[in-house]
Chimera marker file (.cmm) of the C-alpha trace (Angstrom):
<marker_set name="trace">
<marker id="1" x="-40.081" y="10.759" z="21.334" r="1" g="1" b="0" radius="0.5"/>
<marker id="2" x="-41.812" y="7.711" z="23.266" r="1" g="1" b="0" radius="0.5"/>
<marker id="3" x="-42.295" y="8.418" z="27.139" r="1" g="1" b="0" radius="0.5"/>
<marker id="4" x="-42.707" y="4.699" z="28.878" r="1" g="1" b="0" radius="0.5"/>
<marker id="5" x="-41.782" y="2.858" z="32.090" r="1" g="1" b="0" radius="0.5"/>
<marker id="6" x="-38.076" y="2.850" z="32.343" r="1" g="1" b="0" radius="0.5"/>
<marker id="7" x="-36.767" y="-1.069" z="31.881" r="1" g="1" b="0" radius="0.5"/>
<marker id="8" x="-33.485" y="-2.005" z="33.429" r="1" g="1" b="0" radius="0.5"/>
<marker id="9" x="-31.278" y="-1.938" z="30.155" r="1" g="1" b="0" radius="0.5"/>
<marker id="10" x="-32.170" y="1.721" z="30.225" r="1" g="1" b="0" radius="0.5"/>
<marker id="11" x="-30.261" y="1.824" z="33.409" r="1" g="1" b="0" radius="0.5"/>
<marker id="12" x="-26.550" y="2.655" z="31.820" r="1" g="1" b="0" radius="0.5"/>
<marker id="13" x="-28.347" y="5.319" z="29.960" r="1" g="1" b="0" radius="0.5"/>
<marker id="14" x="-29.763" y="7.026" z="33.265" r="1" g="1" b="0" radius="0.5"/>
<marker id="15" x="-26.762" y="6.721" z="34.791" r="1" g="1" b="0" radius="0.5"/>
<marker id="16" x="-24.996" y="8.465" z="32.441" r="1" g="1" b="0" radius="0.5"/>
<marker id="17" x="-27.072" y="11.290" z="32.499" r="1" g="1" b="0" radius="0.5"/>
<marker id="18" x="-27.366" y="11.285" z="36.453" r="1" g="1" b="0" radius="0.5"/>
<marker id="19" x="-23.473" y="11.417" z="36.550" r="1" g="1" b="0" radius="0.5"/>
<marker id="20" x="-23.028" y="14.387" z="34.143" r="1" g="1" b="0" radius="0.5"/>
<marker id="21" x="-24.745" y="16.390" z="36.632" r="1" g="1" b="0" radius="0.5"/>
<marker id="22" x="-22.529" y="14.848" z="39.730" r="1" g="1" b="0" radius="0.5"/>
<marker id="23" x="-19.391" y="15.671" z="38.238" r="1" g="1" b="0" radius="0.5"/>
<marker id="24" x="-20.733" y="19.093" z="35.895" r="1" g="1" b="0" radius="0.5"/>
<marker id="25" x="-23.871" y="20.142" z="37.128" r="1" g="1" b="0" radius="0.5"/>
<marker id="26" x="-25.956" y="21.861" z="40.268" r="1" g="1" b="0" radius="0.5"/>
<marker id="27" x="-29.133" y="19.733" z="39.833" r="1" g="1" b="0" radius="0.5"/>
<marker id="28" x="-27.834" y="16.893" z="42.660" r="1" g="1" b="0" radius="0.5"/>
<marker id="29" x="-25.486" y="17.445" z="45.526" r="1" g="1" b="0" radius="0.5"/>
<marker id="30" x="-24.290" y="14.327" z="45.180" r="1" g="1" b="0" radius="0.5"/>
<marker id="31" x="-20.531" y="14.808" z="44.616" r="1" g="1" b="0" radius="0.5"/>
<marker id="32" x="-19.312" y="10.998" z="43.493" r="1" g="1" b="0" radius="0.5"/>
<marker id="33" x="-20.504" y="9.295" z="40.528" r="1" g="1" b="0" radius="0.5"/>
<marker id="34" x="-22.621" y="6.533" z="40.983" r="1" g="1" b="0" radius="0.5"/>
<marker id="35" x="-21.799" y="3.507" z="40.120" r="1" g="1" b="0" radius="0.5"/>
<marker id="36" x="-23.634" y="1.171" z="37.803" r="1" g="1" b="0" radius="0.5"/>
<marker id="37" x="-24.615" y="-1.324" z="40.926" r="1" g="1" b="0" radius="0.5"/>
<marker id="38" x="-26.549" y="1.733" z="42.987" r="1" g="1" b="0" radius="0.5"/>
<marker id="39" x="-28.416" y="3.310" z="40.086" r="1" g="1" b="0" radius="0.5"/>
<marker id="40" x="-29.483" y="-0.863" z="39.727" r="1" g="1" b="0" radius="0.5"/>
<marker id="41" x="-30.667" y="-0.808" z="42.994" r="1" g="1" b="0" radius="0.5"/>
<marker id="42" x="-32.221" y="2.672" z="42.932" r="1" g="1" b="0" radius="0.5"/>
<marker id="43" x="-34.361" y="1.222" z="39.436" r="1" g="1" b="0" radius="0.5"/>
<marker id="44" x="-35.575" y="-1.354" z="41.812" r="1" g="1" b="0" radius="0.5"/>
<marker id="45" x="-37.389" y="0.775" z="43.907" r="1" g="1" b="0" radius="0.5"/>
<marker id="46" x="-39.579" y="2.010" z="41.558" r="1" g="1" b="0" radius="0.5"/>
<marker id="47" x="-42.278" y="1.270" z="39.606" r="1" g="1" b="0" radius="0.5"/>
<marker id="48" x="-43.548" y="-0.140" z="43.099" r="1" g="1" b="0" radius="0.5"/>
<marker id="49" x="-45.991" y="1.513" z="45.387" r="1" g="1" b="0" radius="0.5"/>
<marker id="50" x="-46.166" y="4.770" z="43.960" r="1" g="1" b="0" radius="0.5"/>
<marker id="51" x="-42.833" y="5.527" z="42.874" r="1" g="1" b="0" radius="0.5"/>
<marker id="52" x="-42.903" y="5.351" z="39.041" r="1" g="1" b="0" radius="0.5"/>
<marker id="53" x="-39.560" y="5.816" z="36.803" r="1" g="1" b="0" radius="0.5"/>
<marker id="54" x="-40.215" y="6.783" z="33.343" r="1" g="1" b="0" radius="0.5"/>
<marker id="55" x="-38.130" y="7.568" z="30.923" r="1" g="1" b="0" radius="0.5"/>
<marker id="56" x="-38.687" y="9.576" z="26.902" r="1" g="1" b="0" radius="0.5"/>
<marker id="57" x="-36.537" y="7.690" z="24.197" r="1" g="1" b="0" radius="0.5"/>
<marker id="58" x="-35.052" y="8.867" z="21.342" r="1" g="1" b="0" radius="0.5"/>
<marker id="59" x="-32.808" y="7.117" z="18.627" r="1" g="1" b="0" radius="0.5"/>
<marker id="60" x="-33.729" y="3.666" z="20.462" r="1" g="1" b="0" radius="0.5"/>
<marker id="61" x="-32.030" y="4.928" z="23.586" r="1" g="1" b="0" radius="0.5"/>
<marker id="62" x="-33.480" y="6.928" z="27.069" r="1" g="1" b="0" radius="0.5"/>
<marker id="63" x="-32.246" y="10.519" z="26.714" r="1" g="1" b="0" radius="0.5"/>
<marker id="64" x="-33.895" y="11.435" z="30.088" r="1" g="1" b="0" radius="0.5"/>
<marker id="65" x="-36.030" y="10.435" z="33.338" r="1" g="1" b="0" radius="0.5"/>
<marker id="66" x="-38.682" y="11.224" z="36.000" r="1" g="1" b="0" radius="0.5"/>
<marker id="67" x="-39.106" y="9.545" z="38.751" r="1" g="1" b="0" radius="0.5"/>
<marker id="68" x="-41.040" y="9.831" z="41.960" r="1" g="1" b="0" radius="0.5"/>
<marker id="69" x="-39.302" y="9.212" z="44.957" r="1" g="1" b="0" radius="0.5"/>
<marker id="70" x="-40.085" y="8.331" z="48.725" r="1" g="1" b="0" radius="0.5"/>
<marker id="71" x="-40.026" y="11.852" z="50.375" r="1" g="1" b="0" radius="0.5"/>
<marker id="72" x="-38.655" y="10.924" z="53.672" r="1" g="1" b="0" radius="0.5"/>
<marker id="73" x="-38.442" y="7.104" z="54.957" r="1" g="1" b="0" radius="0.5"/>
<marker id="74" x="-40.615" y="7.215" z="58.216" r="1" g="1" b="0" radius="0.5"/>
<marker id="75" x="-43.951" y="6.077" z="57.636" r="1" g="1" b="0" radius="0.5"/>
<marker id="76" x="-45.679" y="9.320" z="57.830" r="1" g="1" b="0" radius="0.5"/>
<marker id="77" x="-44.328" y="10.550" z="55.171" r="1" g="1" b="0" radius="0.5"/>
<marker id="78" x="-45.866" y="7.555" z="52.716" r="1" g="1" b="0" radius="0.5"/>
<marker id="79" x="-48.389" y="9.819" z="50.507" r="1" g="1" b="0" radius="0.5"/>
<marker id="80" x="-45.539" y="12.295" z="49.820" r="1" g="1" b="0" radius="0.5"/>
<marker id="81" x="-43.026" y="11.592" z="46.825" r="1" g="1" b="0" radius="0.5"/>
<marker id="82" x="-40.171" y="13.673" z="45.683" r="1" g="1" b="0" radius="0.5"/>
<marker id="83" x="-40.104" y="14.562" z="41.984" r="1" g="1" b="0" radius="0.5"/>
<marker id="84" x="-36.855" y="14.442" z="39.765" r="1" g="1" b="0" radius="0.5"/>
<marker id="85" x="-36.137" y="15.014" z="36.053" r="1" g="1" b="0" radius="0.5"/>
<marker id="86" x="-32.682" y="14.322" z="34.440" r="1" g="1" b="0" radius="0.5"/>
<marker id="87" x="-32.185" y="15.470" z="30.516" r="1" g="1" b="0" radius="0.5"/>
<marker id="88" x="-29.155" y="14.602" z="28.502" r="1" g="1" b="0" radius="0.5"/>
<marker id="89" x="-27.425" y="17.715" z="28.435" r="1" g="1" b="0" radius="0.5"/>
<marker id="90" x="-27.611" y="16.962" z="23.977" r="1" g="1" b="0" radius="0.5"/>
<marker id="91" x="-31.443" y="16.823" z="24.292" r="1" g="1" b="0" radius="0.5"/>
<marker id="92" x="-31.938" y="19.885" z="26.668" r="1" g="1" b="0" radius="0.5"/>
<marker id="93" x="-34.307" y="22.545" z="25.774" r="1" g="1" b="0" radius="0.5"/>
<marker id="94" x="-35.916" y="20.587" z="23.327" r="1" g="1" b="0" radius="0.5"/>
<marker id="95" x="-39.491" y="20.183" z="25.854" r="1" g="1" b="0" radius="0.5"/>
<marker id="96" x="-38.267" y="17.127" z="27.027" r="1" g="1" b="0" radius="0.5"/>
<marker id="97" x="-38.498" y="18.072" z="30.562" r="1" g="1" b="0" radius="0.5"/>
<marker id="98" x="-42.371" y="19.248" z="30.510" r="1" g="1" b="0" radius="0.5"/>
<marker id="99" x="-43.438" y="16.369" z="28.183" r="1" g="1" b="0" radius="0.5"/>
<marker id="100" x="-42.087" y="13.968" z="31.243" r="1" g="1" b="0" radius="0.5"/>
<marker id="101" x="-43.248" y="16.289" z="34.084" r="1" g="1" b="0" radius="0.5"/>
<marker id="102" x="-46.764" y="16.430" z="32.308" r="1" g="1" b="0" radius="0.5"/>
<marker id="103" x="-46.711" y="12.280" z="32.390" r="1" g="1" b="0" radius="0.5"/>
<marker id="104" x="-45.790" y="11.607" z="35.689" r="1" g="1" b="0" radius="0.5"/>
<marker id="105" x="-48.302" y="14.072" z="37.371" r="1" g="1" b="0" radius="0.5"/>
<marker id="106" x="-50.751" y="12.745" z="35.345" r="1" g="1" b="0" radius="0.5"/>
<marker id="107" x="-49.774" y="9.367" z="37.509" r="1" g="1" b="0" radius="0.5"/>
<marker id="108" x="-49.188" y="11.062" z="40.356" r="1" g="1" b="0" radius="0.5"/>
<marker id="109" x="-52.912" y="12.189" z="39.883" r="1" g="1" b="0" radius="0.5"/>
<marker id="110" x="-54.486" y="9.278" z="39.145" r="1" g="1" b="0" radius="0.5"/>
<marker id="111" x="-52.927" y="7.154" z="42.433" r="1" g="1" b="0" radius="0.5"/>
<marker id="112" x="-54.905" y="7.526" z="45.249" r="1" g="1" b="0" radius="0.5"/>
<marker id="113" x="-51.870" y="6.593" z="47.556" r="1" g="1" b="0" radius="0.5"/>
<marker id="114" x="-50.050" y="9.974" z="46.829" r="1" g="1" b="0" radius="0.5"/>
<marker id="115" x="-51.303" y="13.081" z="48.103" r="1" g="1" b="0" radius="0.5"/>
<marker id="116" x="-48.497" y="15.353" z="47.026" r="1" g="1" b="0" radius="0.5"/>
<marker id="117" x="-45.270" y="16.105" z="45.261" r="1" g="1" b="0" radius="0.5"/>
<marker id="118" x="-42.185" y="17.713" z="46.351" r="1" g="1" b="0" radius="0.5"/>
<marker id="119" x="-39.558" y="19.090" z="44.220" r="1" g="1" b="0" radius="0.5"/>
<marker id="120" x="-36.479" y="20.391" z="46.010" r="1" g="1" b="0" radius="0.5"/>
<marker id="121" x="-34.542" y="22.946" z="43.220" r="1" g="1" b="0" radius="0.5"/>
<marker id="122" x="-30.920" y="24.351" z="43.711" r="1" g="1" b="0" radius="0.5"/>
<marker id="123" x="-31.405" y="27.982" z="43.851" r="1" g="1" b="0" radius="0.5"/>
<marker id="124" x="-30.739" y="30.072" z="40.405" r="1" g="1" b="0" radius="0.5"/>
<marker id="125" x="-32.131" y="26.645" z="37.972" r="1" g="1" b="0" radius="0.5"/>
<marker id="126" x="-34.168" y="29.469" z="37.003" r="1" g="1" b="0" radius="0.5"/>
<marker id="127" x="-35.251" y="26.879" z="34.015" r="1" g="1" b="0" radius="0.5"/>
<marker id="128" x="-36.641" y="24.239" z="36.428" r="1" g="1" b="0" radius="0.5"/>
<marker id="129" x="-38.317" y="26.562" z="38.810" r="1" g="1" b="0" radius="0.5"/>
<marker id="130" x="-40.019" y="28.551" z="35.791" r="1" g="1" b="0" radius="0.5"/>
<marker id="131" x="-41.145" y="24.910" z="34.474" r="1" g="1" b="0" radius="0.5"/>
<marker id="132" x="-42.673" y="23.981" z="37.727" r="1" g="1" b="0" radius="0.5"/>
<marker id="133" x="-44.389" y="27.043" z="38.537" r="1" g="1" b="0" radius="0.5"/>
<marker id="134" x="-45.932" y="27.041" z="34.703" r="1" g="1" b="0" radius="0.5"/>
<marker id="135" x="-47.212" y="23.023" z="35.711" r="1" g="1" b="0" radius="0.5"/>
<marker id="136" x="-49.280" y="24.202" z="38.668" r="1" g="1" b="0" radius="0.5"/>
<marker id="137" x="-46.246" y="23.461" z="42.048" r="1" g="1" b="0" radius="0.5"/>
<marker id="138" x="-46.157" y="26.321" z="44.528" r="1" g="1" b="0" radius="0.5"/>
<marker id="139" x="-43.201" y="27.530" z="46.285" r="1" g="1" b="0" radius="0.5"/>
<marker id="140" x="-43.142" y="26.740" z="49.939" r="1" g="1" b="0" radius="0.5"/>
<marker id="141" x="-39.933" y="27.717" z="50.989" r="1" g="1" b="0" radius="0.5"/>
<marker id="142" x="-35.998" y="28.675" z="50.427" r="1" g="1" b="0" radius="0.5"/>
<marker id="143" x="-33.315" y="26.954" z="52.562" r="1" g="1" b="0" radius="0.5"/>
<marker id="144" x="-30.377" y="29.242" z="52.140" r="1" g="1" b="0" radius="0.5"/>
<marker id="145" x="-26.664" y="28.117" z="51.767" r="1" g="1" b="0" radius="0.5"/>
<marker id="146" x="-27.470" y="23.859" z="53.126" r="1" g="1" b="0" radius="0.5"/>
<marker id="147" x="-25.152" y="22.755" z="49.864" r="1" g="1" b="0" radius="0.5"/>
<marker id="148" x="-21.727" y="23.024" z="48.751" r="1" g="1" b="0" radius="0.5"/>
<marker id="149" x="-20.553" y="22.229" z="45.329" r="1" g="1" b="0" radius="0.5"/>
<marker id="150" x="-17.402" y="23.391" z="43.582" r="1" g="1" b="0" radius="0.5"/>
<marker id="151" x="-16.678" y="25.468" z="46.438" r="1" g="1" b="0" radius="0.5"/>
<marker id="152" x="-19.634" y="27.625" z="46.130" r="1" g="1" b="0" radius="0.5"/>
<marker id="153" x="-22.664" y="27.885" z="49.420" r="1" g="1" b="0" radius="0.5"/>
<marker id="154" x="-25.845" y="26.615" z="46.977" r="1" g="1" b="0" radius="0.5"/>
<marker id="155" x="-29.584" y="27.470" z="48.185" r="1" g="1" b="0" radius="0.5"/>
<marker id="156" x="-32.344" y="25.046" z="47.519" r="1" g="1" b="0" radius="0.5"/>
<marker id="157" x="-35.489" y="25.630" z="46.717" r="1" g="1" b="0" radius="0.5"/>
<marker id="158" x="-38.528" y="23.762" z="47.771" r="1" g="1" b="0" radius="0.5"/>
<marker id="159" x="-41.802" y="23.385" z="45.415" r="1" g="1" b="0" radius="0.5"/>
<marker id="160" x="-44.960" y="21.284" z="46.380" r="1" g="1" b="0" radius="0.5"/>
<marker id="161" x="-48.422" y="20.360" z="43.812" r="1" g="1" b="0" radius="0.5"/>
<marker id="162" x="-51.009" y="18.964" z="46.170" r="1" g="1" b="0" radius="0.5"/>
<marker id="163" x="-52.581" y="16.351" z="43.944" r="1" g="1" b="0" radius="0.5"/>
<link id1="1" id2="2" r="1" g="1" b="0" radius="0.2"/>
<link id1="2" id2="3" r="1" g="1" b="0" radius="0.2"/>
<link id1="3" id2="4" r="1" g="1" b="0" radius="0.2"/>
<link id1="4" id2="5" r="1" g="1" b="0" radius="0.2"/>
<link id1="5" id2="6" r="1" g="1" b="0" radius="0.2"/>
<link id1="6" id2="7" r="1" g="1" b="0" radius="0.2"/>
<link id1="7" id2="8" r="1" g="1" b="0" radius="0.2"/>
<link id1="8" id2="9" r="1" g="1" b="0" radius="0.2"/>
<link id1="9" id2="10" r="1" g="1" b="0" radius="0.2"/>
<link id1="10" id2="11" r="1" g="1" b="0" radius="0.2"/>
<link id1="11" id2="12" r="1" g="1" b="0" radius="0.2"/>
<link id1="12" id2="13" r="1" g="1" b="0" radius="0.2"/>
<link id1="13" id2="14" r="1" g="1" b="0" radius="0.2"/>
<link id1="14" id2="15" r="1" g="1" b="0" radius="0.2"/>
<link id1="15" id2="16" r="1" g="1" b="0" radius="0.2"/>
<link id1="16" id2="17" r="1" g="1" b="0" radius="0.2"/>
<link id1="17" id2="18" r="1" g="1" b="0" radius="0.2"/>
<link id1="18" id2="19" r="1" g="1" b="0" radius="0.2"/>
<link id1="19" id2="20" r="1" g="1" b="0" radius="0.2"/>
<link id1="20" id2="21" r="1" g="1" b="0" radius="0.2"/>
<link id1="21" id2="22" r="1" g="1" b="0" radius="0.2"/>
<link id1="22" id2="23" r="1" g="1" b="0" radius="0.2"/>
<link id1="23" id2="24" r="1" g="1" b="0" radius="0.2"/>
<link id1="24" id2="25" r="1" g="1" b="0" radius="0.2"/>
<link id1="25" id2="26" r="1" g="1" b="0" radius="0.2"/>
<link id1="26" id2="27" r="1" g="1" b="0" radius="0.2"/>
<link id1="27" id2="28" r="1" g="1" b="0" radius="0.2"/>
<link id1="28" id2="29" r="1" g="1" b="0" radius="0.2"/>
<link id1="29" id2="30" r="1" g="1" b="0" radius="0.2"/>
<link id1="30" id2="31" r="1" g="1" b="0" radius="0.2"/>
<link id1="31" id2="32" r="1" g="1" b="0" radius="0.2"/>
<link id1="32" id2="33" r="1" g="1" b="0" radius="0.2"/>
<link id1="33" id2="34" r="1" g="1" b="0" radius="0.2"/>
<link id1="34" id2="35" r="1" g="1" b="0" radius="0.2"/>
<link id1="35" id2="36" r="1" g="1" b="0" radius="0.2"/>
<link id1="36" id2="37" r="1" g="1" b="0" radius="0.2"/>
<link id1="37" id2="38" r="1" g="1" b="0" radius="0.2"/>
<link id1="38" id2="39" r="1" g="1" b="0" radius="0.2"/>
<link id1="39" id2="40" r="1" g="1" b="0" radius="0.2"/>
<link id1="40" id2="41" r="1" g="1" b="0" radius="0.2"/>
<link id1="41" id2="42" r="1" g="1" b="0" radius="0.2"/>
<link id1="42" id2="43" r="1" g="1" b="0" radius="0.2"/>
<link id1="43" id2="44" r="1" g="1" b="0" radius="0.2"/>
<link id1="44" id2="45" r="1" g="1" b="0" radius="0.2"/>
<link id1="45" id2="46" r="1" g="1" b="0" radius="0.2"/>
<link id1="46" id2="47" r="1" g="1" b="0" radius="0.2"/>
<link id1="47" id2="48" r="1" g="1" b="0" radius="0.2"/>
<link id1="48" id2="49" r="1" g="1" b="0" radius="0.2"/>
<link id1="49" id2="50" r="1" g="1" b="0" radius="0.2"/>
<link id1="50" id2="51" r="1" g="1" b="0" radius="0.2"/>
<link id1="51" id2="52" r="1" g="1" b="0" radius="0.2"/>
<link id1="52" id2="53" r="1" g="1" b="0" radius="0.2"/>
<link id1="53" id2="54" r="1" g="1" b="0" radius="0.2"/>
<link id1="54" id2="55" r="1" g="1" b="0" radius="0.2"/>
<link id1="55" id2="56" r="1" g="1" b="0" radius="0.2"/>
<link id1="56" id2="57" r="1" g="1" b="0" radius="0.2"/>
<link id1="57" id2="58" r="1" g="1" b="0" radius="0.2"/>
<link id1="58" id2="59" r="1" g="1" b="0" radius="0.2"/>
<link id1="59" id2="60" r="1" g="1" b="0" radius="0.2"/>
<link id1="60" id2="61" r="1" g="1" b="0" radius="0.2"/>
<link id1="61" id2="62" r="1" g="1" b="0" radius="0.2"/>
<link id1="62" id2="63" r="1" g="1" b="0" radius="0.2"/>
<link id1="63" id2="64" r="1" g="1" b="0" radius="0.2"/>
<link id1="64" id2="65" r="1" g="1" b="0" radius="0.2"/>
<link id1="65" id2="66" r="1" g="1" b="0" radius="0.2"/>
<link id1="66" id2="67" r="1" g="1" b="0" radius="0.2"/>
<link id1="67" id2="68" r="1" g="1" b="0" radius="0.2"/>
<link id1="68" id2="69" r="1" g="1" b="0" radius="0.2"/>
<link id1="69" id2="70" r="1" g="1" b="0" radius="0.2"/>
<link id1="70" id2="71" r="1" g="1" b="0" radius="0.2"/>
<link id1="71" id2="72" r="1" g="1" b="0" radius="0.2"/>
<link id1="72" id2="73" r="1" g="1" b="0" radius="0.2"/>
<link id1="73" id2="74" r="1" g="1" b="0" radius="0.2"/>
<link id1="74" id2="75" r="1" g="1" b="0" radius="0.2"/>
<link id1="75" id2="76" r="1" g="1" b="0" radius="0.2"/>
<link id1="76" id2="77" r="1" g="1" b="0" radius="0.2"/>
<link id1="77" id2="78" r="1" g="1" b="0" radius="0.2"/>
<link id1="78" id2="79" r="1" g="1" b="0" radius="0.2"/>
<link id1="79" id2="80" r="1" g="1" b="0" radius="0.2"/>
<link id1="80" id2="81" r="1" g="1" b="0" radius="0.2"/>
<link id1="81" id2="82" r="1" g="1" b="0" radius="0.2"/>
<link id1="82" id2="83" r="1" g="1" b="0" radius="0.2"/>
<link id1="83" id2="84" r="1" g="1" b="0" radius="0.2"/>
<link id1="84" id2="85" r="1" g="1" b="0" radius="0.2"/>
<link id1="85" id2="86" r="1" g="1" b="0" radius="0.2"/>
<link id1="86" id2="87" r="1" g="1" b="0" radius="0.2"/>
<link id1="87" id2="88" r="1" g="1" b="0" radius="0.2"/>
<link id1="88" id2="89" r="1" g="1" b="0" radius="0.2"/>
<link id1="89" id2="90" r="1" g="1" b="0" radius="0.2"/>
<link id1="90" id2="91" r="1" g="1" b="0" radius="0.2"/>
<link id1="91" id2="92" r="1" g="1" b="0" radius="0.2"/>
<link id1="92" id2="93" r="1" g="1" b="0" radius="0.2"/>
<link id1="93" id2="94" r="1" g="1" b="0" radius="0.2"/>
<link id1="94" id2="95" r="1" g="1" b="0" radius="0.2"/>
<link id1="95" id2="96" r="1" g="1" b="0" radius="0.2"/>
<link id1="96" id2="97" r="1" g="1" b="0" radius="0.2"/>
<link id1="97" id2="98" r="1" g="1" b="0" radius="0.2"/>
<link id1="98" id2="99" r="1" g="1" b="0" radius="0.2"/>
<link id1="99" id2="100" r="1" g="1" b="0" radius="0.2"/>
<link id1="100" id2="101" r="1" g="1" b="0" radius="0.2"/>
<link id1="101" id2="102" r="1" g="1" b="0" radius="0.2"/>
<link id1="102" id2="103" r="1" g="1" b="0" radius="0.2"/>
<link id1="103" id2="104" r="1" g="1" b="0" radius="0.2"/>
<link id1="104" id2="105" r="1" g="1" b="0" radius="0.2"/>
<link id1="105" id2="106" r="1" g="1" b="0" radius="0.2"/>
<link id1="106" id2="107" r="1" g="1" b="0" radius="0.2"/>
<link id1="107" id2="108" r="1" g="1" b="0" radius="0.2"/>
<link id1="108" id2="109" r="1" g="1" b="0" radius="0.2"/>
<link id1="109" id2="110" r="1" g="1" b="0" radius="0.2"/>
<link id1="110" id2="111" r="1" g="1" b="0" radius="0.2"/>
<link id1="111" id2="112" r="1" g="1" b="0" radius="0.2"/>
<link id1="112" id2="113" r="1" g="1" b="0" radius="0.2"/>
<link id1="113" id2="114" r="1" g="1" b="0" radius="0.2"/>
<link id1="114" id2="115" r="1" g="1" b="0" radius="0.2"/>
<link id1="115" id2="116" r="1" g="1" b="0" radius="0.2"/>
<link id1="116" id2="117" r="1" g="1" b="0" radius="0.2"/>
<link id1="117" id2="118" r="1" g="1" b="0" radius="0.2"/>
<link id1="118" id2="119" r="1" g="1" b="0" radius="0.2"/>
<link id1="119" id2="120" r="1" g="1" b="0" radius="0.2"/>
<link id1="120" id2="121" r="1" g="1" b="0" radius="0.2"/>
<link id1="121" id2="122" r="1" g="1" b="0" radius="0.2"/>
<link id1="122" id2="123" r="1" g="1" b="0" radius="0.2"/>
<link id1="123" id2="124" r="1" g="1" b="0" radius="0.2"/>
<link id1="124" id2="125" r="1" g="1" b="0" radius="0.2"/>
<link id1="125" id2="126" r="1" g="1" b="0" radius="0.2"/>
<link id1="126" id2="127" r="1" g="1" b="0" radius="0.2"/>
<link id1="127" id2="128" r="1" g="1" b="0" radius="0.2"/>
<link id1="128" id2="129" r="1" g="1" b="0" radius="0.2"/>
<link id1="129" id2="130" r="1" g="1" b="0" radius="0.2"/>
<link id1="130" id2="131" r="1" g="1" b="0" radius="0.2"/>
<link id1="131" id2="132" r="1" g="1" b="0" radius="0.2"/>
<link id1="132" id2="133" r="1" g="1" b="0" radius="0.2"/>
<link id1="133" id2="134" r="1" g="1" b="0" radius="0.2"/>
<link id1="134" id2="135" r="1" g="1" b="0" radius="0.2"/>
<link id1="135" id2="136" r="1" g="1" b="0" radius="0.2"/>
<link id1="136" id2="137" r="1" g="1" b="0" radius="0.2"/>
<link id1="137" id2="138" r="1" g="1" b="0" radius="0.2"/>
<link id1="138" id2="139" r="1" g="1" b="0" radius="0.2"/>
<link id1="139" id2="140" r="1" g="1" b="0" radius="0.2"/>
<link id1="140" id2="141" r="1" g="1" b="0" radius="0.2"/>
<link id1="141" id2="142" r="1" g="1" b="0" radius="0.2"/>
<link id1="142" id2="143" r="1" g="1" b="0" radius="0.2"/>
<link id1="143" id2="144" r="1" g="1" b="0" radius="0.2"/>
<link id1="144" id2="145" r="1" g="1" b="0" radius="0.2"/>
<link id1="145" id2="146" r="1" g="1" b="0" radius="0.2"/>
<link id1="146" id2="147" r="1" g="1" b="0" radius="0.2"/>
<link id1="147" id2="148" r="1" g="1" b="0" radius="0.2"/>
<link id1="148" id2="149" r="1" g="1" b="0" radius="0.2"/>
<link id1="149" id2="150" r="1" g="1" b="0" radius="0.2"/>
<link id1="150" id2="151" r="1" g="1" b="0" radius="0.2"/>
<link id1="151" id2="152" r="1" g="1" b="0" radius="0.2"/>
<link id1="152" id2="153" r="1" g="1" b="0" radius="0.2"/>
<link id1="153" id2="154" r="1" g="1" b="0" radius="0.2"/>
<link id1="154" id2="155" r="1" g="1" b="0" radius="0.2"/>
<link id1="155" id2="156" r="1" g="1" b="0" radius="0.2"/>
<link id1="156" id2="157" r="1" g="1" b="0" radius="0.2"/>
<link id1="157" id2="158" r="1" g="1" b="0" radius="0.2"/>
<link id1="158" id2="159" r="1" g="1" b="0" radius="0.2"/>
<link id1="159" id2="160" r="1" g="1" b="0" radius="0.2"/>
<link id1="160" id2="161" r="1" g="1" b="0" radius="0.2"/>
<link id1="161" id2="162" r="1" g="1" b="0" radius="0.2"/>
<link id1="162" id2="163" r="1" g="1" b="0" radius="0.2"/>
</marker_set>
């Protein structure tokens, strides 16, 4: 496995795994697919400022992706990013996951510009939460029932690492 800046031809590849989890999955409340022209223009902002998108290839092709994200869009909010991490559901459970956590902390670490990460978790990914709470994040709070997907209420959960 190689972990490296994503590079726009990745970007079918992303979206393909962002979409499984639209239309199958808990991990987004987003409840349309994306199309090919936003996840374009979601690539494009990052690997600016300090929003970084990396992906881990296997086979010559991105399996899965971190990114850091603006936290909120006022200005305040600048040295706070928003952590995400998408796995092909065929290269799950495989330490995919950590391996790109582990990378993109280490760059959240080493930019002076961000001060901490966020990672907002639907309630019960009992997988992601262990993962982050083994990496160092803290919980800070639950938001109960703020989701709906496939008709059911869905918690999130809301992790921070001060960095």
């Amino acid at each position: 496995m190689i972990i490296r800046a994503a590079k726009e031809q990745d970007v079918p590849c992303l979206l393909e795994i962002y979409n499984y989890e639209v239309e199958n999955g808990t991990s987004t409340f987003d409840l349309k697919p994306r199309t090919l022209s936003d996840r374009l223009e979601w690539f494009y902002e990052h690997n600016i400022d300090n929003h970084p998108l990396i992906v881990a290839e296997e086979d010559g092709k991105a399996v899965a992706y971190a990114s850091l994200s603006p936290y909120r869009t006022k200005e305040a909010y600048s040295a706070t990013v928003e952590l995400s991490v998408y796995v092909h559901p065929d290269y799950r459970k495989r330490g995919i996951a950590r391996s790109l956590m582990i990378e993109i902390l280490s760059m959240a670490r080493e930019d002076a510009s961000i001060h901490t990460v966020i990672s907002v978790i639907t309630g019960g990914n009992t997988g992601s939460i262990n993962l982050h709470e083994e990496l160092g994040f803290l919980h800070c709070g639950t938001m109960k029932e703020v989701g709906v997907k496939f008709g059911k209420f869905l918690d999130i959960v809301n992790y921070q690492m001060m960095v």
